[in-house]
C-alpha positions as CSV (number, residue, x, y, z in Angstrom):
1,X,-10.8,-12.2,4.2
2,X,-9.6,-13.9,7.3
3,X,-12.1,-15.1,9.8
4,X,-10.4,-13.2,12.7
5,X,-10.8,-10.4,11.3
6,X,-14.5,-10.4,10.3
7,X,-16.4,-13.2,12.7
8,X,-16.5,-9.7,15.8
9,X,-18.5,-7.8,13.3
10,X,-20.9,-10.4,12.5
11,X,-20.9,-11.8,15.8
12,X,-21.6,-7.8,16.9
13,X,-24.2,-7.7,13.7
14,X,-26.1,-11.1,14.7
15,X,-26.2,-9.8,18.4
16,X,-27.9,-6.9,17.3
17,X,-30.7,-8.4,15.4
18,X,-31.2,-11.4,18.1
19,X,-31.3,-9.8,21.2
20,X,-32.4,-10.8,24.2
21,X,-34.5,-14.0,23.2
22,X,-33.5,-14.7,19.7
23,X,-35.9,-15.2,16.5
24,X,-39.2,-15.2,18.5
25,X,-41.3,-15.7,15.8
26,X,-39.5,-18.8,14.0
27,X,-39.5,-20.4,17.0
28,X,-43.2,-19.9,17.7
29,X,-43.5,-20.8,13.8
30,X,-41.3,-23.2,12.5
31,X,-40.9,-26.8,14.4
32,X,-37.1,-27.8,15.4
33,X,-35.3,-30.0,13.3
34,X,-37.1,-28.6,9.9
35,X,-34.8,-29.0,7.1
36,X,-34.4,-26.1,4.9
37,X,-32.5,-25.6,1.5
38,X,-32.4,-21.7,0.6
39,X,-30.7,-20.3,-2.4
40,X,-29.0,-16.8,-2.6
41,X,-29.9,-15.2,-5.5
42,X,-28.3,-11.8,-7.7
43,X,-31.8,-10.0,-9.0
44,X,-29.9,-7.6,-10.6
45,X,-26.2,-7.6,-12.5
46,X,-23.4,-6.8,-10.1
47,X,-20.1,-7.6,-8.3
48,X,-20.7,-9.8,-5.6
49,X,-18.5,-8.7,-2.0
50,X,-19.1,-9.4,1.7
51,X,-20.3,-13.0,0.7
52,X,-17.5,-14.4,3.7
53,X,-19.3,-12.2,6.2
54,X,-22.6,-12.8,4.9
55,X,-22.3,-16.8,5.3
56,X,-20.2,-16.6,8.5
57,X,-23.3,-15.8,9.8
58,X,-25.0,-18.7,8.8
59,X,-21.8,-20.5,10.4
60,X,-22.0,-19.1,13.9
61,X,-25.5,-20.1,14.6
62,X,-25.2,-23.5,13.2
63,X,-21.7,-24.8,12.0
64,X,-23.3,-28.2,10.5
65,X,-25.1,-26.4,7.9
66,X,-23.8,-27.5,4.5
67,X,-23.0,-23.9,2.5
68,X,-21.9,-24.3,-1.1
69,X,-21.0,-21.3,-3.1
70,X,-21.5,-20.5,-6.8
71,X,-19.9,-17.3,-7.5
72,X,-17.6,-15.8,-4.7
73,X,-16.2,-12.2,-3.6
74,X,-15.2,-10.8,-6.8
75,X,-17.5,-12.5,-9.3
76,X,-19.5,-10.5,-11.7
77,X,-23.5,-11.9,-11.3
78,X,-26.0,-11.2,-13.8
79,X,-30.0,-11.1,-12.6
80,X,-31.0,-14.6,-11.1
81,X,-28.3,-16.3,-11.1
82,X,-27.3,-18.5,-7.6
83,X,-24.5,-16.9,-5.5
84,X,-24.4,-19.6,-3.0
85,X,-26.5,-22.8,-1.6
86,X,-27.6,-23.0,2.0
87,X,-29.0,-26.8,3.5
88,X,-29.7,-27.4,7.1
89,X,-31.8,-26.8,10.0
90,X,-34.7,-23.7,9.2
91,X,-34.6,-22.3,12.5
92,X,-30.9,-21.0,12.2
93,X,-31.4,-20.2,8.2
94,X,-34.1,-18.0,9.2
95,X,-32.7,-15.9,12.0
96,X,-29.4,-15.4,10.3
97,X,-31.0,-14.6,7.2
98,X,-31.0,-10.9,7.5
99,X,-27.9,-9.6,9.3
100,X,-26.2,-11.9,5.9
101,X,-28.5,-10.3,3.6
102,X,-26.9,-6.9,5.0
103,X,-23.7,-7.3,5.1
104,X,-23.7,-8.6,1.6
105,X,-25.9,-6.6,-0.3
106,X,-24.7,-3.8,1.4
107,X,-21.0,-5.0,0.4
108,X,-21.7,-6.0,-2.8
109,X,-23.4,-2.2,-3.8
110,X,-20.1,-0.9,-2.7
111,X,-18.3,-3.0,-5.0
112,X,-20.5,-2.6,-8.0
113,X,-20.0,0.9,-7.6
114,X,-16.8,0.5,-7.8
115,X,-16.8,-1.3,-10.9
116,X,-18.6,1.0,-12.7
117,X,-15.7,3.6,-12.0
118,X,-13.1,1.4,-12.5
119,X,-14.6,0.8,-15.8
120,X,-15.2,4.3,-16.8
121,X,-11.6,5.0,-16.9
122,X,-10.5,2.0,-18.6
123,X,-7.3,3.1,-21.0
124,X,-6.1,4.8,-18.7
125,X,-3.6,4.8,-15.7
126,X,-5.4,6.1,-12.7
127,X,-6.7,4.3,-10.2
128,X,-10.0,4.7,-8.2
129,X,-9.5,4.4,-4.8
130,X,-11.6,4.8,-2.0
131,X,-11.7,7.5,1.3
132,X,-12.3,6.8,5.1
133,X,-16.0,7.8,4.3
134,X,-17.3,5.1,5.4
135,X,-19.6,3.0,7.5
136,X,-18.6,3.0,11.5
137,X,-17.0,-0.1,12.0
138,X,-17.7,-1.8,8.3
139,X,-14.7,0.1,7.4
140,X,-12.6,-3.1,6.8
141,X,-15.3,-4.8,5.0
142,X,-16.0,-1.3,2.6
143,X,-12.9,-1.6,1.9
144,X,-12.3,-4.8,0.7
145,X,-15.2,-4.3,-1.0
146,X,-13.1,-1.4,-3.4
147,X,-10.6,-4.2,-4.0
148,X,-13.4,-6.5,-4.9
149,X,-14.4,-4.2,-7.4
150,X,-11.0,-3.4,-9.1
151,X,-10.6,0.1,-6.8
152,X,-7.4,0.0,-4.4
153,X,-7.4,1.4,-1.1
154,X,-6.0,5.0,0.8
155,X,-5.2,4.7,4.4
156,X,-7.1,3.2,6.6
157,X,-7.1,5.5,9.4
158,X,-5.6,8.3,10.8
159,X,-2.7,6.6,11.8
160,X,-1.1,4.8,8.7
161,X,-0.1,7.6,6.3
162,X,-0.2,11.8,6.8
163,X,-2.8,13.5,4.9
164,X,-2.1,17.4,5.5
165,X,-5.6,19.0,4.9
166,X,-6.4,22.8,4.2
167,X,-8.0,22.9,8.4
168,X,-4.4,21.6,9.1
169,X,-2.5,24.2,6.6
170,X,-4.7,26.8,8.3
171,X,-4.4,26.0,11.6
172,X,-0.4,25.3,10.9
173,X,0.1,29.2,9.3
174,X,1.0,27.8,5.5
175,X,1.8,24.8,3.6
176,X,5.2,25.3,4.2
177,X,4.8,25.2,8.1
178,X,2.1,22.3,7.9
179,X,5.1,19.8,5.8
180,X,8.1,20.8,7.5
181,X,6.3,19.6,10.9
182,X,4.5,17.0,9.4
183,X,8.3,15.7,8.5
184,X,9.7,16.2,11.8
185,X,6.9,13.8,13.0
186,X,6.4,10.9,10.5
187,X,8.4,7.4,11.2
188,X,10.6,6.7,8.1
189,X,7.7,4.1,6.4
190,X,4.9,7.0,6.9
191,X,4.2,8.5,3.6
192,X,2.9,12.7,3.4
193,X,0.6,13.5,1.3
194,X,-1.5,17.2,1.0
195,X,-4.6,18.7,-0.5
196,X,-4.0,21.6,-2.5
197,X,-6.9,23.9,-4.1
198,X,-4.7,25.5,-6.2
199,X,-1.4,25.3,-8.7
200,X,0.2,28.0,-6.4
201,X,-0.5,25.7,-2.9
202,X,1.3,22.8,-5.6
203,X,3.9,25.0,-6.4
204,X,4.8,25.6,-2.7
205,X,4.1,22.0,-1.9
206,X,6.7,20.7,-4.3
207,X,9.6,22.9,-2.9
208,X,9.1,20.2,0.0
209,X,9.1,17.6,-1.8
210,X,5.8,15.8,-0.6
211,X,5.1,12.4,-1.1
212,X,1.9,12.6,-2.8
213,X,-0.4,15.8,-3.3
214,X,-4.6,16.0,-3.5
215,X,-5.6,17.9,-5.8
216,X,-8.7,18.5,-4.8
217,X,-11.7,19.7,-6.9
218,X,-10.0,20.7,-10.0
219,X,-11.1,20.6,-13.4
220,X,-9.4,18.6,-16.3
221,X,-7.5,21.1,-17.8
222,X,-6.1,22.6,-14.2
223,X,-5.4,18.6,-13.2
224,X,-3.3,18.5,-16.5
225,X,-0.9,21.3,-15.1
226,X,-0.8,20.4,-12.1
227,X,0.4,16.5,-13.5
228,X,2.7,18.7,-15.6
229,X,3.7,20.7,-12.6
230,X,4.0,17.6,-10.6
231,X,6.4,15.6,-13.7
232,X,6.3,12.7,-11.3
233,X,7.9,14.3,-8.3
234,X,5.1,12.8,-6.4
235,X,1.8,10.7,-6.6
236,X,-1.0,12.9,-8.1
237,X,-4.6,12.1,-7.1
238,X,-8.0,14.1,-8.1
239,X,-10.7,14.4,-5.7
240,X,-14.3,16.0,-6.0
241,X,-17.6,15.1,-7.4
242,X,-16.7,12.5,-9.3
243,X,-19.2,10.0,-10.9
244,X,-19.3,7.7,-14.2
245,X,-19.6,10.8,-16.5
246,X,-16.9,13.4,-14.6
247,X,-14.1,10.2,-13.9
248,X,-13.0,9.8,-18.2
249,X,-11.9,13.4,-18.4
250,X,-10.4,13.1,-15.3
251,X,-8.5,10.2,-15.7
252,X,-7.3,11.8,-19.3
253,X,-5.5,14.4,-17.3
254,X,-2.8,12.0,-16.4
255,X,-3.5,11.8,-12.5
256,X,-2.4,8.4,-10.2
257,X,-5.4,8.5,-8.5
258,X,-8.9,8.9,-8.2
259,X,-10.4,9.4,-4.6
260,X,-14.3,8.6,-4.4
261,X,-16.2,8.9,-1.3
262,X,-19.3,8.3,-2.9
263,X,-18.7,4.3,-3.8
264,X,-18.4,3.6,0.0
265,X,-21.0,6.3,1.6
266,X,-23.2,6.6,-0.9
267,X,-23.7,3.1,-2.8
268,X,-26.9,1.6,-3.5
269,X,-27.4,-1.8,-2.3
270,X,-27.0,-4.8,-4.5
271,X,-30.5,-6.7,-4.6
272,X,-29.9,-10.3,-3.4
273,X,-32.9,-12.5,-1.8
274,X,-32.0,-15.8,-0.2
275,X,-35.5,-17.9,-1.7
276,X,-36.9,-21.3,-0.1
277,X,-36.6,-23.6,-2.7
């Protein structure tokens, strides 16, 4: 990821932890001019993202450090193995160390969660993609993390694509109401897309002819009339507790898309340790 786009979060991340007077206790601690050569190590099997942010880090407190990476955004690690190298002065190693263990462990949970979803529904033609439930202000990162992980991304905000919800249909007096506005509003490059909870809101939805409809907590066989309701008039995509064991069946059902909210707000972290050699 480009550095202009990532170095005001990291700066922001490594202002946060520093403060007012910096690493007080390496200073105190370890002499200046200490060399240092620390290892970033997987200890458990995963896809590796945010490694950019992670060692830009490193870079803004000392640019002469000598960074050498082993397996970059997008590798698959197994347990021990080295991510990337790190030689230099200990003083700026130290304080960056945890704003870039983070960010990357952080980023690289979102990815391996993504992975595993991805592979769930291999064979098939959905995709997973990912939601705007995600971290305030990581949301850029989070979401290159999805691509890192084989997932592909929804809008990023509320201003790059329509998504007619049921508050909005409500609030709106039907779904016919909601898309005949929504239409009078969008630019000619804005796509419309709207949830639906049931085959009759789809039914109503299609004599509009929407871009893309959610079809939002369905189960398989409902999703597989709705696809056949749908015959390709617009992008289908399933939404709703979904996890390694529900995503198969729904992925049988023939939908484009799989929405997740869980692989960006829920995640685990990945475990990486950067270790003092």
């Amino acid at each position: 990821m480009m550095r202009i786009l990532i170095e005001p979060i990291v700066r922001a991340a490594l202002l946060e932890d520093l403060g007012r007077a910096g690493d007080i206790t390496t200073d105190a601690v370890v002499p200046p001019q200490t060399q240092v050569e620390a290892v970033l190590t997987a200890r458990q099997p995963g896809v590796v993202a945010g490694l950019d942010a992670a060692l830009l880090a490193f870079d803004l407190l000392d640019p002469t450090l000598d960074i050498e990476v082993s397996a970059g955004d997008g590798s698959r690690v197994e347990r021990g193995q080295r991510i990337a190298r790190i030689r230099g002065e200990a003083r700026p190693v130290l304080a960056a160390e945890r704003t870039a263990l983070n960010l990357v462990s952080r980023l690289s949970g979102v990815a391996t969660a993504t992975r595993a979803l991805v592979d769930a529904i291999a064979g098939h033609k959905a995709k997973i993609v990912c939601t705007r439930k995600t971290t305030p202000l990581l949301r850029i990162l989070e979401k290159e993390a999805v691509r890192l992980g084989g997932g592909v991304n929804h809008r990023f905000g509320l201003d790059d694509a329509m998504l007619i919800k049921d508050n909005h249909v409500a609030l709106a007096g039907g779904v016919g109401a909601a898309l005949e506005r929504a239409r009078a509003h969008a630019g000619h490059l804005v796509k419309i897309e709207l949830e639906v909870d049931t085959l009759d809101q789809l039914a109503e939805a299609l004599e509009h002819q929407v871009d893309a409809v959610l079809l939002d907590n369905m189960d398989p066989p409902t999703l597989r009339r709705a696809v056949a309701m749908v015959a390709g008039r617009a992008v289908t995509e399933a939404s709703g507790r979904i996890t390694r064991e529900t995503a198969p069946d729904i992925a049988a059902s023939g939908v484009d898309l799989i929405s997740s909210g869980w692989i960006t707000h829920s995640a685990p972290i990945l475990d990486l340790g950067l270790d003092i050699d």
